[in-house]
MIKOLNU-423541 format. One record per residue (C-alpha): residue in three letters; y, z, x. Coordinates in steps of 0.05 Angstrom, whole numbers, padded with zeros to 5 digits, always signed. Example, Ala and Ser with C-alpha at 12.3 -4.5 7.8 and 13.67 -1.06 7.14 Angstrom:
residues 2
ALA-00090+00156+00246
SER-00021+00143+00273
END
This chain:
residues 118
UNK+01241-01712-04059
UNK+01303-01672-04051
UNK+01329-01669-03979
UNK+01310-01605-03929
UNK+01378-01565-03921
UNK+01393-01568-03843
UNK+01370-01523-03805
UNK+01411-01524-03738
UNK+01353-01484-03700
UNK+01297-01526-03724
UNK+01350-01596-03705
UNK+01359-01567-03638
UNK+01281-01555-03617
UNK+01268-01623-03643
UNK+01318-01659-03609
UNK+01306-01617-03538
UNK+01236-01609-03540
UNK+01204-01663-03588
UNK+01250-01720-03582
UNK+01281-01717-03524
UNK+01285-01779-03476
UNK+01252-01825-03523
UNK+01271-01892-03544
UNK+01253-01915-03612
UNK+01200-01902-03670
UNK+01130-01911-03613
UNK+01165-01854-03565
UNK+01183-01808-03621
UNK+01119-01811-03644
UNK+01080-01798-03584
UNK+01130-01742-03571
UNK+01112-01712-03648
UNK+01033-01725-03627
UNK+01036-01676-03558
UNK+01085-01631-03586
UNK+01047-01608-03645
UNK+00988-01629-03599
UNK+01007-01567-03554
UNK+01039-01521-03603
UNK+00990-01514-03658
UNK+00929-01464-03631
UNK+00870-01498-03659
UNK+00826-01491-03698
UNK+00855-01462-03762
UNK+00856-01454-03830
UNK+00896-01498-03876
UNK+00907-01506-03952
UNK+00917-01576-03979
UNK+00983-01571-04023
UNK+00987-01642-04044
UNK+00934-01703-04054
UNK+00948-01776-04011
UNK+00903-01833-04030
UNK+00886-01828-03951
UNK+00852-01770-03955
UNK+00789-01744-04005
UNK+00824-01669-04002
UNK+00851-01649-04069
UNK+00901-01594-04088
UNK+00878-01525-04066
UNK+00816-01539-04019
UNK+00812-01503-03960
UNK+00796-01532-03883
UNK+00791-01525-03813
UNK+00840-01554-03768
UNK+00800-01571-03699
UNK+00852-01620-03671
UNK+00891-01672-03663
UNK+00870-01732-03694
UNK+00859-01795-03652
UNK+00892-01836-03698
UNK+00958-01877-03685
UNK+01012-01832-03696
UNK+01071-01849-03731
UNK+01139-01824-03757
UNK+01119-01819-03824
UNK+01040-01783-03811
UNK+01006-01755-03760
UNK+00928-01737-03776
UNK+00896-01675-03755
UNK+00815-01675-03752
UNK+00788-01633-03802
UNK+00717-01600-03820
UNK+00709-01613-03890
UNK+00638-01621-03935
UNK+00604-01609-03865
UNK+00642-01664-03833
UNK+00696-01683-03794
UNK+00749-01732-03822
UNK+00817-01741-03802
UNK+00879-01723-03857
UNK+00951-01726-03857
UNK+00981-01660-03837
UNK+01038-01669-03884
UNK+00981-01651-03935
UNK+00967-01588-03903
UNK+00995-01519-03906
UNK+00971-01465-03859
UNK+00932-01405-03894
UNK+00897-01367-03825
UNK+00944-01403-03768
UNK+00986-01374-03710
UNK+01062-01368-03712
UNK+01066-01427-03663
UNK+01024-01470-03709
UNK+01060-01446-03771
UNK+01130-01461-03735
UNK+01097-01531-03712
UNK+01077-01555-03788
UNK+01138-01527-03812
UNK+01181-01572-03760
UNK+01140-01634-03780
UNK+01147-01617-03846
UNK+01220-01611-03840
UNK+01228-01677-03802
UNK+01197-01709-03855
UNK+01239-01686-03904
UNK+01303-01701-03877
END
């Protein structure tokens, strides 16, 4: 996957707001977890855009985003608790793209997104 193009905007509200004052991969992560934790407005709707062995979503399904997942977080996925086949399950976010979403959640997915990328 071809690198994100930096985006100095997006670099500065990670490092000042996300990752700031933590101390290796654990901190970051919990830092990812409450920031998109308190950005996103939940619940919302969400597309998946690509298929992870992880998850049962497949390309094009729709969801609703209720929260946070309580799963481990890590620099390379966070989950998000879904409603899906009337059930909740968690999925990666990095598998979702917001369809009915604020423009805090949209900005939120989209810096995740971009972190992953780079």
């Amino acid at each position: 996957m071809p690198r994100a193009e930096r985006d100095e905007e997006r670099d500065e509200r990670i490092e000042t707001q996300i990752t700031v004052d933590t101390y290796g991969a654990e901190e970051q992560a919990m830092g990812w977890h409450a920031y998109l934790g308190d950005t996103m407005d939940f619940p919302f709707e969400a597309r998946c855009v690509i298929e992870r062995a992880e998850s049962p979503l497949n390309v094009g399904e729709t969801v609703r985003v209720i929260e946070m997942s309580p799963t481990e977080p890590t620099l390379s996925q966070m989950f998000v608790t879904v409603e899906w086949m009337d059930r909740t399950l968690g999925v990666p976010l990095e598998q979702l793209e917001p369809v009915d979403a604020s423009s805090n959640t949209e900005q939120a997915i989209a810096d995740w997104q971009y972190w992953l990328d780079r």
